[in-house]
Each structure stands twice: as structure tokens, then as C-alpha cells.
N, C-alpha and C positions, 0 to 999 in steps of 0.2 A: 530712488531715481529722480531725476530732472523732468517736469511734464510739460508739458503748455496747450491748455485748455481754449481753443478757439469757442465761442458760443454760450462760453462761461455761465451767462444771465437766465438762460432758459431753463426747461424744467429739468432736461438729463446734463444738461452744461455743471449746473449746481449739482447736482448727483455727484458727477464726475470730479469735480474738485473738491468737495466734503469728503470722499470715501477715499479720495488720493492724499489726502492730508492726513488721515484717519489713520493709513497704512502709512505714513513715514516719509513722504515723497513730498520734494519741492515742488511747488505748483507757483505757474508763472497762466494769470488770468488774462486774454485778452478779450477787451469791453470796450463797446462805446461808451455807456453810463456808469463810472465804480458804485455810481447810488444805487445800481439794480443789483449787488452780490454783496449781501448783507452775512458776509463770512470774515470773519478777524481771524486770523492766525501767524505765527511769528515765521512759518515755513512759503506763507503765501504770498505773494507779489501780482501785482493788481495793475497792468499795462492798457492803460485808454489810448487808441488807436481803431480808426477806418480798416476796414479788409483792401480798401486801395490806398492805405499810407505803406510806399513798399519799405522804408527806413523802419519803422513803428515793427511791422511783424517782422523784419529777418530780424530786430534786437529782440523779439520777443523768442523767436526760434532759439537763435544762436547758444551754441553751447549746454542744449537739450539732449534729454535721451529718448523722447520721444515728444510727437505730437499728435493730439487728438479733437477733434473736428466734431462740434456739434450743431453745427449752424442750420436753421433754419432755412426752409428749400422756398423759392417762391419767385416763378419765372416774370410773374406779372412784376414782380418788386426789382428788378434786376436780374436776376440769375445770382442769388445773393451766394448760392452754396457754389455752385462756380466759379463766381470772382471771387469768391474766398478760400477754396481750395488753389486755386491758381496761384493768388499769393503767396500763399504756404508753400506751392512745388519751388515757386521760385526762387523762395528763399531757401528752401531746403538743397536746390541744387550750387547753391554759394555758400553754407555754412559747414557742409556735410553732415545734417542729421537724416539719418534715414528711416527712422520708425516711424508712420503716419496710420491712424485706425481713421476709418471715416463713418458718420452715422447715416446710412440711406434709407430704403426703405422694402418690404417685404415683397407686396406688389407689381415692384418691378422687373420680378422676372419671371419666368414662367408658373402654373400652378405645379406644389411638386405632386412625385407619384404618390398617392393615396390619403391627398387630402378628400377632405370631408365633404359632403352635398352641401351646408350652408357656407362652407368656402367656395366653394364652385359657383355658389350664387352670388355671394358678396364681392368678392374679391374684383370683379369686371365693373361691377356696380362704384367700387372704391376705384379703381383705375381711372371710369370717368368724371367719377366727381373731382378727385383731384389731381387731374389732366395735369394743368400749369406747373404744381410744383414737382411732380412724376419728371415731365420734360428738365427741368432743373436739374435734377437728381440726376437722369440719364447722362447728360452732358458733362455734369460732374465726376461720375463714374467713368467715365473714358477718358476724364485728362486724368484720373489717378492711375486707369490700368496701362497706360502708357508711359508712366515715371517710372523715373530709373529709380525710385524709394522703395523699400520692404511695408508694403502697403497692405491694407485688410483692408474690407470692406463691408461694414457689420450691415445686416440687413432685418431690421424689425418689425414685428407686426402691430398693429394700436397700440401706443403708450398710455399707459395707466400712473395715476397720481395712488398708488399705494406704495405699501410697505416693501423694503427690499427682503427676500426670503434667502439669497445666498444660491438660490438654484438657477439653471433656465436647461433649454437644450438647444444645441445647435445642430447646422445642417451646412457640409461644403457645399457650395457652388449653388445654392438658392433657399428658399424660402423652407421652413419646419413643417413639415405637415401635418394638417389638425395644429397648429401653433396660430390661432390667432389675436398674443395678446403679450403683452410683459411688461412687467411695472419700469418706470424709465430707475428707479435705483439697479432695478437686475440688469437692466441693458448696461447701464453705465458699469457693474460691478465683472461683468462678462467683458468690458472691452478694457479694464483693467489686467482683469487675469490673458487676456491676449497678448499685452503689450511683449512679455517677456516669454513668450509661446512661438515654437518655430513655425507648427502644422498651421498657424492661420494664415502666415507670408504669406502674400500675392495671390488670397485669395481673398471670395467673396464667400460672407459667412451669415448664413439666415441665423437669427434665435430667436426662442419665446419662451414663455415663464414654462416650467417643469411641468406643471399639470397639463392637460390639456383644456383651451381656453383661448 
């Protein structure tokens, strides 16, 4: 497939174009810095553009079979993941690519049924601490769930700088229960296997690593 990697630089961005090059798939990077994605390959293509150059991303969309959203959340910074999803709809609604995964977060939505006592404690505690970029994430999740795109909406719990294991579990419609954790290679490797999955359409989709953690 054709991918284009918004967030490219960060920890699950780079996941997400290593293991999409890995499997066979053209990857089209968009970055501010090409110095921060220390990845060569003949299949990769490396696009330096703004989330508000609107020329810069529909060339980077255009003519994809899907696109995928890692951007960091941070209302204080702009509303980075909302101006940057926005760009993407709007160039997706003038190119006609219509597959979009986005990466949110677990948090944001209700506790599910039968998570655990030190989730019930934590989880509120995480809410407030990261108020700012929660509010980000919300606003960005509503201008996705109202595109006309075949949208997902992955929602993870603490990223971890481990090893990828190939597993995780997921949950429709909110957060994994007892899930609170998954290394950003398994997130990235889960919204891989989504891209070409019907069941995740237009939904919002909790994961976390297979064990429980």
C-alpha cells in the first residue's frame, strides 16, 4: 500500500514508518525536520512541510491508500493535533483518499466496565495532570468523527519505549480494561493491521499490550 505518515519524528511516528517499510508499503513522511527521521530506504519519501502548508500536505496525501496521524497533542502549543488533522480532512476531501487512523488517547473516555482499583485511581489523576493536551485530543476527535473519511480512532494507554511483541488487545468504543500500557512499536503495529480491517471503520478503538499492564 501507499501510506503517509503525519508525526513521522516522534516515538510511535518512527514505529509506524520502520514496520510500514518492513511490510512492503510505500511510506510518504511528513516532517518539519528530515534531520529528526534517521530512516533510508528506497521505498520512503521524506516531505518537509508545516501541518498549515495546505499545498505541502494534500501533495503529500494525494494518490495514498491511507493516512495515518501521530502527532503530538498539546493545546498549550496550538491545538497541534487539530490543526493537523484538519489539514489532512481537508485535503482528504479534495483528493479522495479516504482511510485515516488517528492516534488519541485512552483517558478520554469513560472508565470501561471492570477495570481495575489502581485504574480507578490513576486514570482521574492522569486526566488532570494532562488537562491541556486531553482538551486537544477531544477537539480533534470530533472533527474526525464528523468526516466523511473511513476513520478509526485508536485510543492508547501509557506509551512505552520497549520492544514490539506482535500482540495487544483491543476494545470498540473505549478504553481496554485492566490495559494500562503498550509499547508504541505494538500501537503502531495494531494501527497497521487496522488500515486494511473493516470492523475498526468509524470507530474508536481502545488497545494495550496483551498482558495485562
Amino acid at each position: 500500500m501507499r501510506i503517509t505518515v503525519f508525526g513521522a519524528t516522534g516515538g510511535t511516528g518512527k514505529q509506524l514508518v520502520q514496520q510500514a517499510l518492513d511490510q512492503g508499503h510505500a511510506v510518504t513522511a511528513v516532517v518539519r525536520d528530515p534531520a529528526r527521521l534517521p530512516i533510508d530506504h528506497h521505498a520512503l519519501t521524506v516531505v518537509k512541510a508545516e501541518l498549515t502548508d495546505t499545498a505541502g500536505v494534500r501533495a503529500a496525501i494525494e494518490g495514498q491508500d491511507a493516512v495515518l496521524s501521530a502527532l503530538a497533542a498539546s493545546r498549550k502549543q496550538g491545538e497541534i493535533a487539530t490543526a493537523g488533522v484538519r489539514g489532512m480532512l481537508a485535503a482528504m476531501a479534495t483528493t479522495g483518499v479516504r482511510r485515516l487512523l488517528v492516534v488519541s488517547a485512552a483517558p478520554l473516555g469513560p472508565l470501561p466496565k471492570g477495570e481495575t482499583l489502581a485504574g480507578r485511581l490513576a486514570i482521574p489523576l492522569v486526566r488532570t495532570i494532562f488537562r491541556d493536551v486531553y482538551a486537544d485530543l477531544r477537539v480533534m476527535e470530533k472533527e474526525v468523527e464528523r468526516s466523511d473519511t473511513d476513520w478509526t480512532i485508536v485510543r492508547p494507554p501509557r506509551l512505552l519505549d520497549t520492544p514490539r511483541t506482535g500482540d495487544h488487545r483491543r476494545a470498540f468504543g473505549g478504553a481496554v480494561a485492566g490495559g494500562h500500557s503498550i509499547s508504541r512499536a505494538d500501537l503502531a503495529n495494531a494501527m497497521l493491521e487496522m488500515i486494511t480491517e473493516t470492523e475498526p471503520v468509524r470507530q474508536i478503538v481502545g488497545v494495550s499490550a496483551a498482558a495485562t499492564g
